[in-house]
C-alpha positions in Angstrom: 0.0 0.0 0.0 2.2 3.2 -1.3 -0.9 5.3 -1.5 -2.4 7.3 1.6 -5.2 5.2 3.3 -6.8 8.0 5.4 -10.2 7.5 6.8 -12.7 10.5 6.1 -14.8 12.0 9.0 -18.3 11.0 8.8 -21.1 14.2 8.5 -21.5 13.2 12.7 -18.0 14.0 13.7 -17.4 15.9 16.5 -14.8 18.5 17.3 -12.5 16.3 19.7 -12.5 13.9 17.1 -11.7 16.7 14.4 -9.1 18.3 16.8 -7.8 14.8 17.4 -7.7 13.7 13.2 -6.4 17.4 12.3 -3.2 17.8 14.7 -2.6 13.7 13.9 -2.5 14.6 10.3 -0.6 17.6 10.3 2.0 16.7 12.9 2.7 13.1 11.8 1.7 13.2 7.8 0.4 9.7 8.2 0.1 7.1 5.1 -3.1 5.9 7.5 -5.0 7.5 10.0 -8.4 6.1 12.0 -9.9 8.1 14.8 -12.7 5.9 16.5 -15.0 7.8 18.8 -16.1 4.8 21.2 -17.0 6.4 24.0 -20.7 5.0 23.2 -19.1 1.8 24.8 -18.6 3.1 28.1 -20.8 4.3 30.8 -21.2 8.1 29.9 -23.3 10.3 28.9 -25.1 10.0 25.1 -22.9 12.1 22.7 -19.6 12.4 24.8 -16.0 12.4 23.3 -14.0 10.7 26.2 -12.8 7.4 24.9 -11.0 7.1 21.7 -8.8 5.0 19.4 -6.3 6.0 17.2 -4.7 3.8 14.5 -2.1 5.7 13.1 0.9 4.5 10.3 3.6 6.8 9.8 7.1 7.2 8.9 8.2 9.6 11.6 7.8 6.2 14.0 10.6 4.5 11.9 13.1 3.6 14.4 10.8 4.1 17.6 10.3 1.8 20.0 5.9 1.6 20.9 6.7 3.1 23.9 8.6 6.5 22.3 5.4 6.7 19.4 2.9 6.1 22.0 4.7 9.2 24.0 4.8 11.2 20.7 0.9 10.8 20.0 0.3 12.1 24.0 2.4 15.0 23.4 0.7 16.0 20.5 -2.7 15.4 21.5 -2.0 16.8 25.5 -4.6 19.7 25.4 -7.5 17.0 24.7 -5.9 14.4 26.8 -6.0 17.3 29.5 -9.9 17.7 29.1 -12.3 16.2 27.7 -10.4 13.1 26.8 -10.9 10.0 29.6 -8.8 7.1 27.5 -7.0 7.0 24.2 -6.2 3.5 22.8 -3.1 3.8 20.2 -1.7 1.5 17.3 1.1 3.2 15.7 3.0 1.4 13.1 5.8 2.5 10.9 4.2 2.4 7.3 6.3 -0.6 6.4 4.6 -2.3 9.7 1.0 -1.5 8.7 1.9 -2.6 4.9 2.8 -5.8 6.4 -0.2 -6.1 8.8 -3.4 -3.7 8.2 -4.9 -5.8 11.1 -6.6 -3.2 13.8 -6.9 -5.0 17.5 -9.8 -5.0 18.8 -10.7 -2.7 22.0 -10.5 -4.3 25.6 -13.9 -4.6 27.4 -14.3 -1.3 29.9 -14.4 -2.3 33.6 -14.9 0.5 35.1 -17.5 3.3 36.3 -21.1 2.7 37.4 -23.3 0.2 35.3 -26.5 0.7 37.3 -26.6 4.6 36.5 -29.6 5.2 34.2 -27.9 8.4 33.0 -24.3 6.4 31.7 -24.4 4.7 28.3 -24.6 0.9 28.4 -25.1 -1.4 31.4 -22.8 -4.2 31.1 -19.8 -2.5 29.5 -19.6 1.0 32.1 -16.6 3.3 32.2 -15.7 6.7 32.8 
């Protein structure tokens, strides 16, 4: 895959997301970028922007250990992880890495928060 493989918005995006996809795209240049909102899988309110994943291929992570890109996707996204975002799940590959394997792992189960408040999003999976 030599071509760029970024995912477009839907017409429901939201601005975390869009502040999220922008400062991805213009900091790292990716060859493949996916911001999931999936905060409707925790316990929180209908709408929110608190839990995200990023899947993210790009050749400024040549020669990074995970630990270094996962670092380098914090420090650019640090004004949403300061606020509004609760938990960012991140998959960052070298291009070379997702050419070799496009496969995108599959969120944990949240554990957390309070299942039995009518007011948080669904009942057996809560979160905050």
């Amino acid at each position: 895959m030599h071509a760029n493989s970024y995912v477009a918005p839907t017409m429901e995006e939201k601005p975390v997301e869009s502040s999220i996809r922008s400062k991805l795209l213009q900091a790292l240049h990716p060859v493949h970028l996916e911001v999931h909102n999936e905060s409707s899988l925790h316990a929180v309110p209908k709408g929110s922007e608190t839990h995200f994943k990023v899947v993210i291929a790009s050749q400024r992570f040549a020669g990074m250990p995970l630990l270094q890109r996962h670092r380098l996707v914090n420090e650019i996204l640090q004004a949403e992880l300061a606020g509004p975002v609760h938990a960012i799940s991140i998959q960052a590959k070298t291009p070379q890495q997702w050419e070799e394997n496009p496969n995108v792992s599959r969120s944990p189960a949240c554990l957390g928060g309070s299942k039995h408040d009518p007011h948080m999003g669904q009942a057996g999976r809560p979160c905050f």
